[in-house]
SEFIZA-3560 file (N, C-alpha, C; in Angstrom, 3 decimals):
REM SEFIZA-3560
<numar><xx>-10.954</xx><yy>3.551</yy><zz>-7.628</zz><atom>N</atom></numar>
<numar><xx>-11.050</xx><yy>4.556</yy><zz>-8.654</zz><atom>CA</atom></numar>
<numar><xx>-9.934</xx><yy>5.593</yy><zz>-8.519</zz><atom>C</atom></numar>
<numar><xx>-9.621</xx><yy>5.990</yy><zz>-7.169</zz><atom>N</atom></numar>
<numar><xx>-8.632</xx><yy>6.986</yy><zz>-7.345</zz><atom>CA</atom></numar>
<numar><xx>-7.279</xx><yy>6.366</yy><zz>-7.702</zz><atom>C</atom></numar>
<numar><xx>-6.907</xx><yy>5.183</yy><zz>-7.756</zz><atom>N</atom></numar>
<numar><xx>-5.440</xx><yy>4.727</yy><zz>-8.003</zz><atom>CA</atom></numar>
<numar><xx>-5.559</xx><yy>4.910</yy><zz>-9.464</zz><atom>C</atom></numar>
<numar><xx>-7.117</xx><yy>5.423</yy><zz>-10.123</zz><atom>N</atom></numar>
<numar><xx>-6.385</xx><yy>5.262</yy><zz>-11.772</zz><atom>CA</atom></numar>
<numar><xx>-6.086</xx><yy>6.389</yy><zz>-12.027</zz><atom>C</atom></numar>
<numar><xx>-6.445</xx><yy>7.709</yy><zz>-11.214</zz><atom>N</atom></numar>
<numar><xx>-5.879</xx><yy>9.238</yy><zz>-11.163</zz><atom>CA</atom></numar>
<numar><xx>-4.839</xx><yy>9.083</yy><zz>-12.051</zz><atom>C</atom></numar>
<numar><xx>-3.246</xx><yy>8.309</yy><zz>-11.595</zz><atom>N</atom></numar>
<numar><xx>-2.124</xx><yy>8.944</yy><zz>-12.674</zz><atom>CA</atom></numar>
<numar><xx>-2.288</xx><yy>8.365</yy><zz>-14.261</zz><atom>C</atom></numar>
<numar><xx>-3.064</xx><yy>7.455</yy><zz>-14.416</zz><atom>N</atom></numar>
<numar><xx>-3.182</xx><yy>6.982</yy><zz>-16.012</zz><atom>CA</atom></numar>
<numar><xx>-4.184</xx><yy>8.116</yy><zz>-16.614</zz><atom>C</atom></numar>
<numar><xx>-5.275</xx><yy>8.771</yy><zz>-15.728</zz><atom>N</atom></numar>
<numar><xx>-6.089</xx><yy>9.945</yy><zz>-16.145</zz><atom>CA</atom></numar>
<numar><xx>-5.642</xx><yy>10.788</yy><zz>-16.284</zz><atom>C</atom></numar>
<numar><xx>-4.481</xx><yy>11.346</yy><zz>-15.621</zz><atom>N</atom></numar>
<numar><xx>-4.137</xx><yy>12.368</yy><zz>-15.806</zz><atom>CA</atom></numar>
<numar><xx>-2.908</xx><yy>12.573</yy><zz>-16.938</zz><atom>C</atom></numar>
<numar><xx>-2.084</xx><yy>11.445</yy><zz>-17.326</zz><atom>N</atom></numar>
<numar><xx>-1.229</xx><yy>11.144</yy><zz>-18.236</zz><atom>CA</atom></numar>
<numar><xx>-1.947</xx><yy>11.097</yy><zz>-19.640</zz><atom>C</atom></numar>
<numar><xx>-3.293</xx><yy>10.134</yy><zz>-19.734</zz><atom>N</atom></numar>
<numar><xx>-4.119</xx><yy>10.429</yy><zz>-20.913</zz><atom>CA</atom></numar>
<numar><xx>-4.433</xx><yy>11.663</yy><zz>-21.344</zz><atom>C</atom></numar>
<numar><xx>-4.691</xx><yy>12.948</yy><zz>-20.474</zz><atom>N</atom></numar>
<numar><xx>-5.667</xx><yy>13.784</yy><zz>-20.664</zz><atom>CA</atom></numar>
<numar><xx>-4.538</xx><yy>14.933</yy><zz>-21.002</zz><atom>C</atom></numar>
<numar><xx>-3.396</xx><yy>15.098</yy><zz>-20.404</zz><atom>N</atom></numar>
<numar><xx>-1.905</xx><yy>15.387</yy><zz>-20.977</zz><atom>CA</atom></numar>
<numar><xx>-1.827</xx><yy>15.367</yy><zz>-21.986</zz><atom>C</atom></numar>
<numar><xx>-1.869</xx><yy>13.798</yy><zz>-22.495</zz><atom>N</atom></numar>
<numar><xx>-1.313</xx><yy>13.316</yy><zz>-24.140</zz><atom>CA</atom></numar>
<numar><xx>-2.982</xx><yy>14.370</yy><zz>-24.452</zz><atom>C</atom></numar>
<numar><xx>-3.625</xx><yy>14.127</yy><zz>-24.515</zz><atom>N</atom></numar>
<numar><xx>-4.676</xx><yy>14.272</yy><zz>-25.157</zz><atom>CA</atom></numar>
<numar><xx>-4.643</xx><yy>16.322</yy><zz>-25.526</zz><atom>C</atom></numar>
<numar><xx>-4.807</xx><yy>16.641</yy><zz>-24.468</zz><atom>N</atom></numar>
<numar><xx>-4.380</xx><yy>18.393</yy><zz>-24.363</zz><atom>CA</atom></numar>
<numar><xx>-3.218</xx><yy>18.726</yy><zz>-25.008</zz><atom>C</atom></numar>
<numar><xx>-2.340</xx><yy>18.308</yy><zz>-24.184</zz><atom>N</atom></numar>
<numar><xx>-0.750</xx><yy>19.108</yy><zz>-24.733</zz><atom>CA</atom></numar>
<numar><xx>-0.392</xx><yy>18.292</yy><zz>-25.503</zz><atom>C</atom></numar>
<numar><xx>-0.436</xx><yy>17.278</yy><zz>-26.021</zz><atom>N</atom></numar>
<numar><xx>-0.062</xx><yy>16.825</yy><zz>-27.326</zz><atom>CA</atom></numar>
<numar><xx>1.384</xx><yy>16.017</yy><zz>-26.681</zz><atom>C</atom></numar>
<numar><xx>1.334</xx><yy>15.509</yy><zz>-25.740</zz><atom>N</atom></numar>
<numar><xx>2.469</xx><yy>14.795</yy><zz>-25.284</zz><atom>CA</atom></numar>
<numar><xx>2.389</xx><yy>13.296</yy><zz>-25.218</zz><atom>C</atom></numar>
<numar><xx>4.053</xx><yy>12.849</yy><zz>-25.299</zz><atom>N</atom></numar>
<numar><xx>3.684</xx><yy>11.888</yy><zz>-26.058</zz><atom>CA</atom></numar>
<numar><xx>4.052</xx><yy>10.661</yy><zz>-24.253</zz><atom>C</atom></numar>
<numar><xx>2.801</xx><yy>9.393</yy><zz>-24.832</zz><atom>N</atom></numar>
<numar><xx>3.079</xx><yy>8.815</yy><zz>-23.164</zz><atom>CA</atom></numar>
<numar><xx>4.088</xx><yy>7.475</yy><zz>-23.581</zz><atom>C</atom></numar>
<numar><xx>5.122</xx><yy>7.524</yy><zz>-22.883</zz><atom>N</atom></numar>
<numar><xx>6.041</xx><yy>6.525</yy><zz>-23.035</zz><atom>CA</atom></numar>
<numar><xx>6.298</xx><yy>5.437</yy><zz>-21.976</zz><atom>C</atom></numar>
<numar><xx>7.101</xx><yy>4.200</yy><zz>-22.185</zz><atom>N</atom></numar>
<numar><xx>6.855</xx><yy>3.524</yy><zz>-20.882</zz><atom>CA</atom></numar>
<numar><xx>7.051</xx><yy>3.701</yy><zz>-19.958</zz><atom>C</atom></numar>
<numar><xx>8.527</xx><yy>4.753</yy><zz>-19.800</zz><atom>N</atom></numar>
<numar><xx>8.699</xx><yy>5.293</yy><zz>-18.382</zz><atom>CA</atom></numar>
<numar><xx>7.915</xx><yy>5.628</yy><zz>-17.738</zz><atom>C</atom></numar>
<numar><xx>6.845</xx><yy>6.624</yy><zz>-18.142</zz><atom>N</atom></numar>
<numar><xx>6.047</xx><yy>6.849</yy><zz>-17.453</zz><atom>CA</atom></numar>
<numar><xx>4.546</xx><yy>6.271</yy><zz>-17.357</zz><atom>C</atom></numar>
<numar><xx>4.069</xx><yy>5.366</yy><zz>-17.564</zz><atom>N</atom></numar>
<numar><xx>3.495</xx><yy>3.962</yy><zz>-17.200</zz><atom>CA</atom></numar>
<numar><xx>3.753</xx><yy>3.053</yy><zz>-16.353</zz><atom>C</atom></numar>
<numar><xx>4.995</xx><yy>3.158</yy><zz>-16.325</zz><atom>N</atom></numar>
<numar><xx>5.998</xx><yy>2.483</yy><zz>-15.066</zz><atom>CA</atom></numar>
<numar><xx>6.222</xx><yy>3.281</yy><zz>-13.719</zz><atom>C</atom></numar>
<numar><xx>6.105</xx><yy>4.660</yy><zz>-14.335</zz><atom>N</atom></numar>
<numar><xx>5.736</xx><yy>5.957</yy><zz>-12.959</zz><atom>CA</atom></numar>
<numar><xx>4.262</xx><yy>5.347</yy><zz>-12.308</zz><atom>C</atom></numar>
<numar><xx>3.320</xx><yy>5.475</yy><zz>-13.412</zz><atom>N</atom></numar>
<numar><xx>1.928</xx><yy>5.954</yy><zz>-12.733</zz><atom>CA</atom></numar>
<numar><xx>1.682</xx><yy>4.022</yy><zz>-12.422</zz><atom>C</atom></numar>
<numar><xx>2.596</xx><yy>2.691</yy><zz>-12.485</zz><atom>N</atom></numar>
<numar><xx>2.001</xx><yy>1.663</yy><zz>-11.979</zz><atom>CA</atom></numar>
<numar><xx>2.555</xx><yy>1.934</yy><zz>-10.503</zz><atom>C</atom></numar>
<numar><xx>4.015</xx><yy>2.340</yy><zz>-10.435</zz><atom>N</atom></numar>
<numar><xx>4.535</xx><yy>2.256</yy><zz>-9.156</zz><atom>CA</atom></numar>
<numar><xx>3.797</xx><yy>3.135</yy><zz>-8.215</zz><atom>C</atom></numar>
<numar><xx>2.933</xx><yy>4.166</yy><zz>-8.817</zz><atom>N</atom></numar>
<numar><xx>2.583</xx><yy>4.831</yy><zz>-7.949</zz><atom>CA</atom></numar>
<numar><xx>1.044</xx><yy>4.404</yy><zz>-7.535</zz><atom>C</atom></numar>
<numar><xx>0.489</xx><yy>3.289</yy><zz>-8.246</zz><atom>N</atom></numar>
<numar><xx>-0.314</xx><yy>2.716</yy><zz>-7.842</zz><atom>CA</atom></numar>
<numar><xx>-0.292</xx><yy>1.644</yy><zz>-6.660</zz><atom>C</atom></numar>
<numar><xx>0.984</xx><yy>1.062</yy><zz>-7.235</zz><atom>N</atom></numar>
<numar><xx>1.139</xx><yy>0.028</yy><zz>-6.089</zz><atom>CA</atom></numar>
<numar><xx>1.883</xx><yy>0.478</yy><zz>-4.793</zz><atom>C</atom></numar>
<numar><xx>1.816</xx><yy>1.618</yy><zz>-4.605</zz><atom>N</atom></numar>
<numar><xx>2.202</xx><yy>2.430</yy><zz>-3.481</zz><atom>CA</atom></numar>
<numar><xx>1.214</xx><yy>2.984</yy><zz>-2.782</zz><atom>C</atom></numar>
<numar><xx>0.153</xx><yy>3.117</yy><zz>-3.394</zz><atom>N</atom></numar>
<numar><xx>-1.280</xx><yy>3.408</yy><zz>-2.901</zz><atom>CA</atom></numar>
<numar><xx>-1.709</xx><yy>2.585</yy><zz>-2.394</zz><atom>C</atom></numar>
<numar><xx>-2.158</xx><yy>1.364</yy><zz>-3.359</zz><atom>N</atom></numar>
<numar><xx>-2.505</xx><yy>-0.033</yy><zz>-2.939</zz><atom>CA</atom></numar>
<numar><xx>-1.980</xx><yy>-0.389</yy><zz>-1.499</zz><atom>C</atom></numar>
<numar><xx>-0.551</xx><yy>-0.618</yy><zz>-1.416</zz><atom>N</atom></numar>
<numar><xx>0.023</xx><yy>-0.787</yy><zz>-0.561</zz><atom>CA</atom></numar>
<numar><xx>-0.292</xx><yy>-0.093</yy><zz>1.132</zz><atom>C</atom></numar>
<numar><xx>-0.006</xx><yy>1.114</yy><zz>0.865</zz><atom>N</atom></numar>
<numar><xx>-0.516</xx><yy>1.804</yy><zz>1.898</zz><atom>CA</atom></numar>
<numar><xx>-1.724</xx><yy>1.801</yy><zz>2.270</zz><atom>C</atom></numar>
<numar><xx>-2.686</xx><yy>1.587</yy><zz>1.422</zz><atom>N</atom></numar>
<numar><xx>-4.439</xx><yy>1.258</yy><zz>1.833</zz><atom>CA</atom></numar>
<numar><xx>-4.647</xx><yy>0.018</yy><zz>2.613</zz><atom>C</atom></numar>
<numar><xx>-4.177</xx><yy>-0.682</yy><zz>1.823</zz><atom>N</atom></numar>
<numar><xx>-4.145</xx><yy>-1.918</yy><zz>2.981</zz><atom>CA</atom></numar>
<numar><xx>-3.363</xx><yy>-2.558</yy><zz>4.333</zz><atom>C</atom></numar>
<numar><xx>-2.534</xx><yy>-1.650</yy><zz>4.020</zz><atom>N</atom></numar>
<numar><xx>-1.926</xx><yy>-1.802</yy><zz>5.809</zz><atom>CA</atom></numar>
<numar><xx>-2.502</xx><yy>-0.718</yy><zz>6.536</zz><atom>C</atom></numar>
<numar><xx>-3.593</xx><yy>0.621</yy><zz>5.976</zz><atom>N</atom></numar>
<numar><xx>-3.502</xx><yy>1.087</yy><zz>6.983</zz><atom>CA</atom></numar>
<numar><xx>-5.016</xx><yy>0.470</yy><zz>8.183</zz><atom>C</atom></numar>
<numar><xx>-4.928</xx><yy>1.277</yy><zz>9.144</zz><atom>N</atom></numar>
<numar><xx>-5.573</xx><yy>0.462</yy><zz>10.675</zz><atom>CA</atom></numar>
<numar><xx>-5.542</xx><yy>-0.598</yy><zz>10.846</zz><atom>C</atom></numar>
<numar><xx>-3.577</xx><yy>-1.285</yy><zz>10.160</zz><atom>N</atom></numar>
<numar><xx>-3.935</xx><yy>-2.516</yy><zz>10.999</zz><atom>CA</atom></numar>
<numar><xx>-3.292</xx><yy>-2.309</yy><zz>12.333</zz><atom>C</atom></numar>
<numar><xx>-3.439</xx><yy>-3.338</yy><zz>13.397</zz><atom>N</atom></numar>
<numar><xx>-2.767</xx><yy>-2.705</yy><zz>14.737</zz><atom>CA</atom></numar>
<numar><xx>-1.467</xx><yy>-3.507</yy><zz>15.152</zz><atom>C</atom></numar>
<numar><xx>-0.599</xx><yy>-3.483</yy><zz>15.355</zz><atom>N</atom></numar>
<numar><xx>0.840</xx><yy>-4.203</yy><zz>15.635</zz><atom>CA</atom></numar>
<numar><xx>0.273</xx><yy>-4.820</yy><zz>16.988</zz><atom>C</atom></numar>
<numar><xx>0.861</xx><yy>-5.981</yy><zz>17.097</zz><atom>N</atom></numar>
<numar><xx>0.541</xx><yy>-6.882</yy><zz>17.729</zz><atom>CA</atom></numar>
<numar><xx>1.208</xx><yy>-6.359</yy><zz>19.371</zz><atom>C</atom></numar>
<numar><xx>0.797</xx><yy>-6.721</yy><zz>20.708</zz><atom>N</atom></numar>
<numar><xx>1.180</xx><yy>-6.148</yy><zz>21.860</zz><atom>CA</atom></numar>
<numar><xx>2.118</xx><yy>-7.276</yy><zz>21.864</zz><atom>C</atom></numar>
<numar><xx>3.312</xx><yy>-7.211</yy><zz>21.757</zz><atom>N</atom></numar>
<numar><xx>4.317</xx><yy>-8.372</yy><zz>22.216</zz><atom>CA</atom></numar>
<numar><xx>4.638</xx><yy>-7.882</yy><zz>23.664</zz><atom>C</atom></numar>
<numar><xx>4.393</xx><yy>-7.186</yy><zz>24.610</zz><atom>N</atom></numar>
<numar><xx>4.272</xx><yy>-7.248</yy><zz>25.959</zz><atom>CA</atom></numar>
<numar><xx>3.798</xx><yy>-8.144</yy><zz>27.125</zz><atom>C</atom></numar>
<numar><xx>2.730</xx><yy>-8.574</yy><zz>26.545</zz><atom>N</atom></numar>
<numar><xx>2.092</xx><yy>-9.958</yy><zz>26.812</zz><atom>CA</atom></numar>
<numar><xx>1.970</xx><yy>-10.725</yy><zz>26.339</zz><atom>C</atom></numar>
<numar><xx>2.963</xx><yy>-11.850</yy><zz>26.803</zz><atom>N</atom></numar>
<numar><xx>2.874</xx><yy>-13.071</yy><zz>26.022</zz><atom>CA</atom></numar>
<numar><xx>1.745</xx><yy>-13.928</yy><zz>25.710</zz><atom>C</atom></numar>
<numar><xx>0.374</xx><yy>-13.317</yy><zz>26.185</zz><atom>N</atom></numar>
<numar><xx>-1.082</xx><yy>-14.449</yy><zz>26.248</zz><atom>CA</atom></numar>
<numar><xx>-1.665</xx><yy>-13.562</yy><zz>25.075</zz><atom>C</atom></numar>
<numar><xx>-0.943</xx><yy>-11.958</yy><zz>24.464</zz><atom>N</atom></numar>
<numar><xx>-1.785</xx><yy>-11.612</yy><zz>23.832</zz><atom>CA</atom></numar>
<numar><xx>-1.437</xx><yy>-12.375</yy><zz>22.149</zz><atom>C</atom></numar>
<numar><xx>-0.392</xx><yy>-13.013</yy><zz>22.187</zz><atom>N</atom></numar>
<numar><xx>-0.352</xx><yy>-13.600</yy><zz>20.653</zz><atom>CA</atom></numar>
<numar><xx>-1.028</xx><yy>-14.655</yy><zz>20.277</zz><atom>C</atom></numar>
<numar><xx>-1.863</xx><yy>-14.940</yy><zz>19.449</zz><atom>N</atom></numar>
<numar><xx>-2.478</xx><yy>-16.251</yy><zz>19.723</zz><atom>CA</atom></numar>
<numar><xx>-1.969</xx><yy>-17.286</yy><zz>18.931</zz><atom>C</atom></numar>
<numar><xx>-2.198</xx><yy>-18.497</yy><zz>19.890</zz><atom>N</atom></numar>
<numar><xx>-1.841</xx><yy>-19.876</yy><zz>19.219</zz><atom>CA</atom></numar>
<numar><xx>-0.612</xx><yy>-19.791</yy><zz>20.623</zz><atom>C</atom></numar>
<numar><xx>-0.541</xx><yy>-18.617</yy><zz>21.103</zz><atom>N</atom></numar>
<numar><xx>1.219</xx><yy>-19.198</yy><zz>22.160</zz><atom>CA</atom></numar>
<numar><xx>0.602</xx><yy>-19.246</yy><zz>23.778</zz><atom>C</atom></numar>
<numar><xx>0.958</xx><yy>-20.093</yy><zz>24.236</zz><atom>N</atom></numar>
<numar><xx>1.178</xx><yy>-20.397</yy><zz>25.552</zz><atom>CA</atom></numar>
<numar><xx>2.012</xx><yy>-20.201</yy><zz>26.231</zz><atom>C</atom></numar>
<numar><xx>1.894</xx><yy>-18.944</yy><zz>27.481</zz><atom>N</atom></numar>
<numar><xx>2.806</xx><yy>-18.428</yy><zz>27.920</zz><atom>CA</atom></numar>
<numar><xx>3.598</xx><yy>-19.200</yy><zz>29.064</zz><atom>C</atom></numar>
<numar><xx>5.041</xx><yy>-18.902</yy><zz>29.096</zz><atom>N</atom></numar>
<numar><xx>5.269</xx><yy>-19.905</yy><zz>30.106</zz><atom>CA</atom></numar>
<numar><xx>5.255</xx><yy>-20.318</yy><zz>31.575</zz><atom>C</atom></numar>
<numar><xx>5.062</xx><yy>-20.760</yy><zz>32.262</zz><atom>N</atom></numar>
<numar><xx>4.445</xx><yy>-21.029</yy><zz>33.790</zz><atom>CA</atom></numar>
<numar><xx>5.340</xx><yy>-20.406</yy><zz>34.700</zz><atom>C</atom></numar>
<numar><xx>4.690</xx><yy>-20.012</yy><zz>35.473</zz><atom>N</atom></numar>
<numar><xx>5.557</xx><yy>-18.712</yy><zz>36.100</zz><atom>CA</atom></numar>
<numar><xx>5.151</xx><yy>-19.430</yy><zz>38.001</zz><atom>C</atom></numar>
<numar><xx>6.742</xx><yy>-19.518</yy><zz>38.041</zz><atom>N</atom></numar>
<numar><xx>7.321</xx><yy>-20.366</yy><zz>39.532</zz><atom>CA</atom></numar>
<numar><xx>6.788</xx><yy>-19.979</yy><zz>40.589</zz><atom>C</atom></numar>
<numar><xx>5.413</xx><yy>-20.601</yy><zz>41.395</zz><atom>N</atom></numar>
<numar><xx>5.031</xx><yy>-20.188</yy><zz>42.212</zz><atom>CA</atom></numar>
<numar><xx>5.497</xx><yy>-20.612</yy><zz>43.777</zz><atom>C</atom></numar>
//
């Protein structure tokens, strides 16, 4: 619901001040959706520990010369 904030607030603009909504700015309030979007879903993901090679999975670390 909040990513539709900039089309609400662009409607309610045109609607009040009598302004007129053009594509540029449709093209503002998508990019600024998919910038939201975007950021919502990467956030808490956790970057992987590439320090340890046993922590990636599917890899087998290599045998270490005893």
């Amino acid at each position: 619901m909040a990513a539709m904030q900039p089309f609400v607030t662009f409607v309610l603009a045109s609607v009040f001040n009598d302004e007129t909504i053009t594509p540029q700015i449709l093209l503002f309030a998508a990019g600024v959706v998919v910038t939201v979007a975007m950021s919502t879903r990467t956030r808490g993901r956790k970057t992987p520990d590439l320090s340890e090679p046993t922590s990636i999975p599917g890899v087998i670390p290599p045998a270490t010369p005893t």
